[in-house]
N, C-alpha and C positions, 0 to 999 in steps of 0.2 A: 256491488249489489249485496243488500243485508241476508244472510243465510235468513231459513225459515227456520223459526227458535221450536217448532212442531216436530218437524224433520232431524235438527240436531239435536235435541231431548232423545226422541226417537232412538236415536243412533247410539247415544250414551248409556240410554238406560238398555239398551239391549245388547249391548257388549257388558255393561255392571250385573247380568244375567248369566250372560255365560261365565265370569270369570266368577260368579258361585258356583254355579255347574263345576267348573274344574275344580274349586274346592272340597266340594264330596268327593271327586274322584280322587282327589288327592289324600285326604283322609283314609279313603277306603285302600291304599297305597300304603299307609302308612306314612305319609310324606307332611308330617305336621306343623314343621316351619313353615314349609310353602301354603298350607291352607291357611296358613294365620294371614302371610304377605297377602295372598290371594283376597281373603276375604277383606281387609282392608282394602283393599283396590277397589274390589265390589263396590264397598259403602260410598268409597269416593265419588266413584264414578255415578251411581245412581245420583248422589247429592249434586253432580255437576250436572247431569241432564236435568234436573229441578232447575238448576239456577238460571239455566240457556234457556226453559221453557219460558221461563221470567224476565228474558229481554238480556241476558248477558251477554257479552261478545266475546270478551276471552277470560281464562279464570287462568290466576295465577295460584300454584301452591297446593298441599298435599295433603295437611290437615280435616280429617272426617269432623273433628271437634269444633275448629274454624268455620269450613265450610257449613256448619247447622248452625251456629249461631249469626250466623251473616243469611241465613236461610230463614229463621225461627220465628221472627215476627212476621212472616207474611204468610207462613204456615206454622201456626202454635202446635198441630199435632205433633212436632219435629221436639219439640221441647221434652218428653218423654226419653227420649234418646240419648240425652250428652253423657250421661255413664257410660254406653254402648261406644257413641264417640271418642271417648278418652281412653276407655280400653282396646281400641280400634288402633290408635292413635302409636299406643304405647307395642305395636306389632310391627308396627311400620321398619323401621329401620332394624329391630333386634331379630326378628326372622330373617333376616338377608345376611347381615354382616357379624362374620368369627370376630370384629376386632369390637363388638360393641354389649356385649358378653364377660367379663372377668373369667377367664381362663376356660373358655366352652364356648363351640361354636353352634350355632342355630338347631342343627339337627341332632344335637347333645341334651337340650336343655327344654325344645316343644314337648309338649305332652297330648294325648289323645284327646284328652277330658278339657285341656286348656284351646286346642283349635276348634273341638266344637264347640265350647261357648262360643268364642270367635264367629266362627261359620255363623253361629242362629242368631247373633246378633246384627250380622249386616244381611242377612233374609230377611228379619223382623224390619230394619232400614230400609230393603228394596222395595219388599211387601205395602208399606206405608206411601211409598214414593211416589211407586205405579196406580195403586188408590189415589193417590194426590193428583198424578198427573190427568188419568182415564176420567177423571170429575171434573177437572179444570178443561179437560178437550171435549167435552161433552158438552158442557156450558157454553162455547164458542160457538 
């Protein structure tokens, strides 16, 4: 039986909620790699309950920048965002991993200034999502 794409949006975008939530806490932590990995996961996830809502079955892959442009023609507001996307993009792996760094590991090299851009960036992408989605289930 086909999952309901209502249900598993749902589900997406309300875990790409909380895992901004952890992000200000993490921030407010001091824990500035992890809000950058964090907030990149958000945007992801918000972007994949988009897609599900749109009839997807399974999404492969991790990219915030992919995932909008594979997303953007059927919602143009998204097109606003690929900067947001690429700097999202560019969190992903160097927030996590001391070997992807020259000589400095993650929580050496985040800055406070640099995961809140991060953060408001994939708020501004969740923000737009749940606007997108709350309009498209309303028209139903």
């Amino acid at each position: 039986m086909k999952p309901d794409p209502q249900i598993t949006a749902g589900l997406w975008l309300k875990q790409s909620e909380r895992d901004l939530s952890a992000c200000w806490s993490l921030l407010r932590d001091g824990l500035y790699e992890q809000a950058c990995f964090y907030s990149q996961q958000s945007a992801e996830k918000a972007l994949k309950a988009l897609a599900y809502l749109r009839g997807a079955r399974l999404i492969i892959g991790h990219s915030v920048r992919e995932l909008l442009e594979q997303l953007k023609n059927s919602y143009p507001a998204l097109e606003r965002f690929q900067e947001a996307a690429r700097r999202l993009d560019l969190v992903y792996t160097t927030s996590r991993y001391p070997n992807t760094l020259p000589g400095s590991a993650p929580y050496q090299v985040f800055s406070q200034s640099q995961a809140e851009e991060v953060v408001k960036m994939a708020g501004a992408i969740i923000d737009e999502i749940k606007s997108t989605i709350s309009q498209q289930t309303q028209e139903e």
